[in-house]
One Martini backbone bead per residue (centre of mass of N, CA, C, O) as a GRO file, in nm:
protein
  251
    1UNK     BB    1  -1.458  -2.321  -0.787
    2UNK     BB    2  -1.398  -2.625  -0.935
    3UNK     BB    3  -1.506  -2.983  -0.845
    4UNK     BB    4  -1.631  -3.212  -1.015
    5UNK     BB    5  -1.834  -3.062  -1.059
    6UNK     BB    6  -1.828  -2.818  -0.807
    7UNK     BB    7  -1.893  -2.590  -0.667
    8UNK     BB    8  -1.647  -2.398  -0.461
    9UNK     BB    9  -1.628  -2.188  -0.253
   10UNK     BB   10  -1.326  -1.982  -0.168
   11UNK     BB   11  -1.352  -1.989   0.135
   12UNK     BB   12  -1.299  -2.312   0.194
   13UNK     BB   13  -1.031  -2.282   0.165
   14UNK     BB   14  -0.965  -2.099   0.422
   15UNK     BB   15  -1.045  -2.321   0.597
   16UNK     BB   16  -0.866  -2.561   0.565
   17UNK     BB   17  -0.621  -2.390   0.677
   18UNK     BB   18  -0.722  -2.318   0.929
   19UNK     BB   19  -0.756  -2.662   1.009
   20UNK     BB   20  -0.450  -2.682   1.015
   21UNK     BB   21  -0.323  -2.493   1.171
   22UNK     BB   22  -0.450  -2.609   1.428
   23UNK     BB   23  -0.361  -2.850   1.436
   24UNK     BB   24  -0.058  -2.798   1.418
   25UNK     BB   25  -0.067  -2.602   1.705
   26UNK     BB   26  -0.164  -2.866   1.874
   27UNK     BB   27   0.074  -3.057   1.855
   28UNK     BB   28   0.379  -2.911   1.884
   29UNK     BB   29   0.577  -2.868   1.635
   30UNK     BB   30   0.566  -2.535   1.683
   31UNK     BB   31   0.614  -2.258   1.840
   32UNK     BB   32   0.540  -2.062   1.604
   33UNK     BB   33   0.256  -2.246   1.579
   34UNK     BB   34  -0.019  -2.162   1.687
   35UNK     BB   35  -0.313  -2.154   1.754
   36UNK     BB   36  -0.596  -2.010   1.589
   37UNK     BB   37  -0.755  -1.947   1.852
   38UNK     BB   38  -0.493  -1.808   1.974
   39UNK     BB   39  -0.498  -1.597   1.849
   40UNK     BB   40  -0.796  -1.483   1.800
   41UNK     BB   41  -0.771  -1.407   2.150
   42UNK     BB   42  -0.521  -1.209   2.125
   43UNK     BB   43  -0.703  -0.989   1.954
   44UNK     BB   44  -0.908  -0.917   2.161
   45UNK     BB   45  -0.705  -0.876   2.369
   46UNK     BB   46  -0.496  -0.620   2.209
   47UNK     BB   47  -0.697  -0.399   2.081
   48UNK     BB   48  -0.824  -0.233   2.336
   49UNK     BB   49  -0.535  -0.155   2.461
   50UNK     BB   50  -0.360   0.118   2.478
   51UNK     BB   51  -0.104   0.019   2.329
   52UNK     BB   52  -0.227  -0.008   2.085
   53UNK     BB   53  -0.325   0.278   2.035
   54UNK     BB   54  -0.034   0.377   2.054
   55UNK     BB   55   0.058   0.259   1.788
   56UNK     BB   56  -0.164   0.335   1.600
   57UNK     BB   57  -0.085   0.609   1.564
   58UNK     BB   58   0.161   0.635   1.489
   59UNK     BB   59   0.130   0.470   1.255
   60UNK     BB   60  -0.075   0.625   1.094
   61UNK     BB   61   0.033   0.883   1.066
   62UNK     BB   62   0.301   0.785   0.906
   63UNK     BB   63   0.088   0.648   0.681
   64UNK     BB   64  -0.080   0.924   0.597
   65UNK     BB   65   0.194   1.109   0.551
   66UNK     BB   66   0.337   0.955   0.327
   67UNK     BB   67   0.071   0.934   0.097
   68UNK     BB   68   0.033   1.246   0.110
   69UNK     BB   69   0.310   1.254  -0.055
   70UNK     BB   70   0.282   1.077  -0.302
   71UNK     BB   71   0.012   1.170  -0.419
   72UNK     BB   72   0.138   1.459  -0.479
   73UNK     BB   73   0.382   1.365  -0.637
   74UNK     BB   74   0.285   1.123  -0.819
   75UNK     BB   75   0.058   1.276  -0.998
   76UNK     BB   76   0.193   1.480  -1.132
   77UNK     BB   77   0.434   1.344  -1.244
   78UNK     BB   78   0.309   1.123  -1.403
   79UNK     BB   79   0.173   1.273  -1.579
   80UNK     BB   80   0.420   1.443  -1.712
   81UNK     BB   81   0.497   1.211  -1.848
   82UNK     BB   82   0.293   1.147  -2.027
   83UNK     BB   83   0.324   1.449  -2.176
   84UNK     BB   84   0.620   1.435  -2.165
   85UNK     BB   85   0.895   1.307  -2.304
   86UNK     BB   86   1.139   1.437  -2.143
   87UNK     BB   87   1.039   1.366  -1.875
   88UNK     BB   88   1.021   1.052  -1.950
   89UNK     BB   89   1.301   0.996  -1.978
   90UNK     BB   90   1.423   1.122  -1.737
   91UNK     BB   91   1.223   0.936  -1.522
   92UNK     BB   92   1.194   0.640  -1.585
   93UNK     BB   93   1.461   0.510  -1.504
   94UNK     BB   94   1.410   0.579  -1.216
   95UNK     BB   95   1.133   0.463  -1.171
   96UNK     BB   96   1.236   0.172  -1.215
   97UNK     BB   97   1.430   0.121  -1.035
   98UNK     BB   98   1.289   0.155  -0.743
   99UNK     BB   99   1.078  -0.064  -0.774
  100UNK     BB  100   1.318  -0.285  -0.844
  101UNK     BB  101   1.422  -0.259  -0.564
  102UNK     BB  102   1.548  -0.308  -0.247
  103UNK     BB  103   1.377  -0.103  -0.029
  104UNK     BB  104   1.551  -0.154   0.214
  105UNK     BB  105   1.852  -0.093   0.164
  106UNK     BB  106   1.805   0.227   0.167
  107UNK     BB  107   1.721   0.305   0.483
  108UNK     BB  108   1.984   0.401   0.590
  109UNK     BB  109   2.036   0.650   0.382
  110UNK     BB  110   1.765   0.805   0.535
  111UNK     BB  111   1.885   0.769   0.783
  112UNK     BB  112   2.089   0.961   0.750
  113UNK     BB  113   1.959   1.216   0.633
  114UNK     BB  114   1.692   1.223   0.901
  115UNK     BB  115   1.762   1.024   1.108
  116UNK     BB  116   1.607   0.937   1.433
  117UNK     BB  117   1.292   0.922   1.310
  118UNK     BB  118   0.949   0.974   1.159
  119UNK     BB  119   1.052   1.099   0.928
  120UNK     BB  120   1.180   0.847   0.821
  121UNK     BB  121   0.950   0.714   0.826
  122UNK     BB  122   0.776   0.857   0.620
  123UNK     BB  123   0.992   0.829   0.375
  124UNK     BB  124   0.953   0.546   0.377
  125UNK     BB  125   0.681   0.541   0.260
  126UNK     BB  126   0.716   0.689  -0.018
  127UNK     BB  127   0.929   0.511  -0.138
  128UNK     BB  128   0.703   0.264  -0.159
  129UNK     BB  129   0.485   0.398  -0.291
  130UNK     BB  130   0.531   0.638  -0.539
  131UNK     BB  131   0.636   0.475  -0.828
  132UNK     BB  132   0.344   0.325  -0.874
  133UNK     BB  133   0.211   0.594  -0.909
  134UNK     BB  134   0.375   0.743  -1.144
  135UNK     BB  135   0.321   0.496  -1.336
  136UNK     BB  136  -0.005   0.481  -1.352
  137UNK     BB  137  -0.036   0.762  -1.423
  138UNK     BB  138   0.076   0.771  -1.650
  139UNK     BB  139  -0.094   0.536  -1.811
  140UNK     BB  140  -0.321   0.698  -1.827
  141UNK     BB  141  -0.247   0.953  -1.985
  142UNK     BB  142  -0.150   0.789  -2.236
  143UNK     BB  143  -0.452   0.711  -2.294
  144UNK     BB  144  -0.557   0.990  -2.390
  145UNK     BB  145  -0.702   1.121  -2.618
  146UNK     BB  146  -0.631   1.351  -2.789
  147UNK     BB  147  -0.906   1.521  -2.806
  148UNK     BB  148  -0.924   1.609  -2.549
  149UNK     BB  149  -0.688   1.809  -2.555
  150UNK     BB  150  -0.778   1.951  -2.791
  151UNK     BB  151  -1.047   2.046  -2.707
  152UNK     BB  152  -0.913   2.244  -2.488
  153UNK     BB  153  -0.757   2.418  -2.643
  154UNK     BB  154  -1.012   2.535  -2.803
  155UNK     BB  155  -1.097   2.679  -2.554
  156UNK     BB  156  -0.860   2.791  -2.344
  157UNK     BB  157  -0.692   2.598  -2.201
  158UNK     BB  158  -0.499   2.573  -1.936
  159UNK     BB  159  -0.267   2.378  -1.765
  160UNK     BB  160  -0.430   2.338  -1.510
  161UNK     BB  161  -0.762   2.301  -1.642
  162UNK     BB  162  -0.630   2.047  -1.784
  163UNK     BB  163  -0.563   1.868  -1.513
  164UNK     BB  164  -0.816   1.892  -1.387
  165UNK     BB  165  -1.015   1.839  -1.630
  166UNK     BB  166  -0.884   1.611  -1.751
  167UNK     BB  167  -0.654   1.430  -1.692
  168UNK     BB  168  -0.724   1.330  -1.395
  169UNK     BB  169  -0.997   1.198  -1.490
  170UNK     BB  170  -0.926   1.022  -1.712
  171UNK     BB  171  -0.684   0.883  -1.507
  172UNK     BB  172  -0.846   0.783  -1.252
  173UNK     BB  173  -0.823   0.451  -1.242
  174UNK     BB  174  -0.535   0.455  -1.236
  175UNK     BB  175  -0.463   0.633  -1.023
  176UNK     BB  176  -0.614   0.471  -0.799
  177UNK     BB  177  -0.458   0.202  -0.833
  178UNK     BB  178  -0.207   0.323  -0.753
  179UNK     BB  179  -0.295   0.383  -0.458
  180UNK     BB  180  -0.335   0.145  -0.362
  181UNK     BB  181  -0.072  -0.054  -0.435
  182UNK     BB  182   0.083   0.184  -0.215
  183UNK     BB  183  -0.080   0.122   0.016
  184UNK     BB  184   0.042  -0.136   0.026
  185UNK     BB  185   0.326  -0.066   0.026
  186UNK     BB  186   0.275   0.126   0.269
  187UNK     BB  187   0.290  -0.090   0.520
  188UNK     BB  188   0.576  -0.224   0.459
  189UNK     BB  189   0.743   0.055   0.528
  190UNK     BB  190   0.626   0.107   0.830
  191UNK     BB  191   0.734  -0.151   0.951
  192UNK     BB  192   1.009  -0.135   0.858
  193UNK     BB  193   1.101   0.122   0.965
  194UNK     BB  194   1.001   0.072   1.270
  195UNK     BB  195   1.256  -0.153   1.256
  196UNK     BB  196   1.503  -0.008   1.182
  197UNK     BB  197   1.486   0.258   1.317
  198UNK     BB  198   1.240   0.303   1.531
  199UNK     BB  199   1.126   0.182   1.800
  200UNK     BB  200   0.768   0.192   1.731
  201UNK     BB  201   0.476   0.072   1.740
  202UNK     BB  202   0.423  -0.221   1.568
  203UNK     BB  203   0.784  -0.241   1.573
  204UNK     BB  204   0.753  -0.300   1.842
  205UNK     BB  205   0.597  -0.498   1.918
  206UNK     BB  206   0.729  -0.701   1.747
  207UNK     BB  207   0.986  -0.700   1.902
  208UNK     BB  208   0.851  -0.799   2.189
  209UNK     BB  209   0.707  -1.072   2.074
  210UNK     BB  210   0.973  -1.211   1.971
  211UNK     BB  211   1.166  -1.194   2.200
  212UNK     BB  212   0.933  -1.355   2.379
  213UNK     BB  213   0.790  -1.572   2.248
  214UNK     BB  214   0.490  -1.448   2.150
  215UNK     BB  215   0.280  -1.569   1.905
  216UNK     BB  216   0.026  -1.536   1.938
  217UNK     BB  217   0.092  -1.195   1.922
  218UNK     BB  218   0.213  -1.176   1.659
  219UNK     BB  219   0.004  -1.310   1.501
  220UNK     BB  220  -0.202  -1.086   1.622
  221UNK     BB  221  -0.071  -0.833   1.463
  222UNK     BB  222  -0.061  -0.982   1.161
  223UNK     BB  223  -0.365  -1.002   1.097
  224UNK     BB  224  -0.424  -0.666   1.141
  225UNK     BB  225  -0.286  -0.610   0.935
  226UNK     BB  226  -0.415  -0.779   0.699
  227UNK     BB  227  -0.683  -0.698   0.761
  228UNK     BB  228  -0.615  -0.398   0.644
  229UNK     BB  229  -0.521  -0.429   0.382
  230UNK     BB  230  -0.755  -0.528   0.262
  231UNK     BB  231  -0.949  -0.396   0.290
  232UNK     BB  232  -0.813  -0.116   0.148
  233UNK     BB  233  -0.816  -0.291  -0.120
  234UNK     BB  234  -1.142  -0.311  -0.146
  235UNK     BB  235  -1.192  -0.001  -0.142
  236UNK     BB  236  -0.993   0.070  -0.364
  237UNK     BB  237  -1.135  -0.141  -0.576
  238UNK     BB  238  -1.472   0.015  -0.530
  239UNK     BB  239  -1.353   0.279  -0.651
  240UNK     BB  240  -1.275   0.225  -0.927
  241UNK     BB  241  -1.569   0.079  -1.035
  242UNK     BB  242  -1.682   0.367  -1.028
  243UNK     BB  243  -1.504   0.490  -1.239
  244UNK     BB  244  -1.472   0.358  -1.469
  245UNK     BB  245  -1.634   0.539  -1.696
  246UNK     BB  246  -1.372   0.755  -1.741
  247UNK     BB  247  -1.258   0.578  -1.961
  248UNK     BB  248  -1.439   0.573  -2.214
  249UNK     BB  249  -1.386   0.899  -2.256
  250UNK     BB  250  -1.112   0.857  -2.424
  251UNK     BB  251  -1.243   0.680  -2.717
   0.00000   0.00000   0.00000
């Protein structure tokens, strides 16, 4: 960022905003915005405590179990629809409205079928992650150079090892990008689901901080999410950048 010639490294905004918030926590403006300071005294106190512990399991479980079924789903789904016109017919307007559907409105759909359990956590997050996953996937095969295909097929890969050594390898920025983006969208609907199907998890704790109007404790509880967001955001977009070299391959 520059301003008046003058570069000012990007972190800069974020000390101002931080030093608004803290201004504005200490005025007693709004009891909603608590001071910055006294957030980050509140992560430092809940994240050591057992109920913490306990919730990031419950949360974790059902986040790493609900992307590992997106991505078992959605990475074959996409290639498939990448390699084949009648299956991208067939599925492409269904992955097109889910994406852009409000699926918080679908979560009780999910509640009818699988009942009031952790299954429905798992499958909201599915839900969420699974279909920008098999967007990219889509994405990336279509990118594939016909030559690669064909030289497949002139040494005699069957299907599988076509998939595996073809596809899969040759779409993998693709693949990876998808699998980034829903994993941040599988966040927002771990904690969605456990706040509409079963109050569990940091479903329960956020639940628990606002009816007591402990902002200071929701607010530092809605950090530790952001800030898991963020690092996984930035760990699966620098395996991204180590695998550029794979797209080059296509071409």
């Amino acid at each position: 960022m520059v301003i008046g010639k003058i570069r000012v490294p990007l972190f800069c905004s974020l000390i101002i905003w931080a030093a608004l918030w803290e201004v504005v926590g200490r005025s007693g403006a709004s009891f909603i915005i608590p001071p910055l300071s006294a957030v980050f005294a509140r992560i430092v106190e809940i994240v050591p405590t057992a109920t913490f512990a306990e919730a990031l399991w419950i949360t974790g479980k059902a986040f790493l179990l609900g992307n590992a079924i997106a991505i078992a789903v959605g990475v074959p789904l996409g290639v498939i629809m990448g390699r084949s016109i009648i299956a991208d017919r067939v599925f492409l307007p269904w992955v097109n409205l889910f994406l852009s559907a409000p699926l918080t409105a679908l979560v009780p759909v999910i509640m009818v079928i699988f009942g009031l359990g952790e299954t429905t956590i798992v499958m909201t997050v599915v839900l969420f992650a699974v279909w920008i996953i098999v967007l990219d996937a889509r994405a990336g095969v279509r990118g594939i150079s016909p030559s690669l295909v064909e030289m497949a097929q002139v040494f005699g890969a069957n299907p599988w090892q076509a998939f595996g050594k073809i596809y899969i390898y040759a779409a993998l920025p693709e693949i990876l990008s998808g699998i980034r983006l829903g994993m941040i969208r599988a966040v927002k609907g771990v904690v969605i689901g456990q706040l509409l199907v079963s109050i569990i998890g940091f479903g329960r704790l956020f639940e628990l901080y606002s009816s007591r109007f402990l902002m200071e404790h929701f607010w530092a509880l809605l950090f530790v999410l952001f800030a898991f967001a963020f690092t996984l955001n930035e760990v699966l977009a620098w395996l991204e950048r180590k695998v550029d070299y794979y797209a080059a391959a296509r071409h």
